[in-house]
C-alpha positions in Angstrom: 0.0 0.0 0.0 1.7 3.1 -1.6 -1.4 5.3 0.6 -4.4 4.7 3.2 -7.7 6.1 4.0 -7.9 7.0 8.3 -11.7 6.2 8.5 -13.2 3.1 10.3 -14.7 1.4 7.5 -12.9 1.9 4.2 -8.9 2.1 6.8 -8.9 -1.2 6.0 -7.9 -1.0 1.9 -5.4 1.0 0.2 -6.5 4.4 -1.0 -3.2 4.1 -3.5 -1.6 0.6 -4.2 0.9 -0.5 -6.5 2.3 -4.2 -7.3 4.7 -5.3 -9.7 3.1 -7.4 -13.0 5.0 -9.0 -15.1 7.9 -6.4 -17.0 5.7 -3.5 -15.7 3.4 -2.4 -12.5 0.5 -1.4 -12.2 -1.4 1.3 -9.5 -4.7 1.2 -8.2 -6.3 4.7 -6.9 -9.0 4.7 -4.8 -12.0 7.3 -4.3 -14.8 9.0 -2.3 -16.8 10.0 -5.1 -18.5 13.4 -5.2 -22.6 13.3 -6.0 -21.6 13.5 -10.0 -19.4 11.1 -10.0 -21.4 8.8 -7.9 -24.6 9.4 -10.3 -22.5 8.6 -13.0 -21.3 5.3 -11.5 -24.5 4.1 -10.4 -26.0 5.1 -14.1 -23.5 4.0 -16.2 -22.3 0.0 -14.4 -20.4 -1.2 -16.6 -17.7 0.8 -18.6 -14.9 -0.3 -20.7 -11.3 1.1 -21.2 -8.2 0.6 -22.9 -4.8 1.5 -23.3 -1.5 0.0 -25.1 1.2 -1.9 -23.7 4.7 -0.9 -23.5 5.3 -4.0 -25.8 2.5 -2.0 -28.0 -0.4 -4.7 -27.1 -3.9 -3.3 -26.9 -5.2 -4.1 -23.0 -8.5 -3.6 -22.1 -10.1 -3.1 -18.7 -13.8 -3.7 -17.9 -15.1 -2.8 -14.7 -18.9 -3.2 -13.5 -19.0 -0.6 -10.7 -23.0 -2.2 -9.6 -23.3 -5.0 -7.0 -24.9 -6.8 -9.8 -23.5 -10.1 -11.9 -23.8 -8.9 -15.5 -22.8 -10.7 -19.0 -20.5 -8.7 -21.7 -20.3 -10.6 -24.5 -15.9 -10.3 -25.5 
């Protein structure tokens, strides 16, 4: 854990963590989400980026930000 929250509930996970992966690392940011950006998660739960590798491979990163199961079809 690069940073941490002091709060009683969310003290326990990393607000900023970073891990080695393979050749590369990669960092996780956390955050306490203002009403916009809370609207905007809750409206839009499922959203898809991308970026390119250093090795110049596409990656793509899907993240469903609802407590529901949901099917993408790849």
């Amino acid at each position: 854990m690069v940073a941490g929250y002091e709060h009683p509930f969310v003290g326990r996970w990393g607000a900023v963590t970073a891990a080695a992966l393979g050749d590369g690392r990669i960092t996780t940011v956390g955050t306490a989400p203002d009403a916009e950006l809370a609207h905007a998660v809750a409206t839009d739960s499922v959203t898809l980026n991308s970026a390119t590798s250093g090795a110049g491979r596409r990656l793509r990163f899907l993240h469903n930000g609802s407590c529901k199961s949901v099917v993408v079809a790849v």
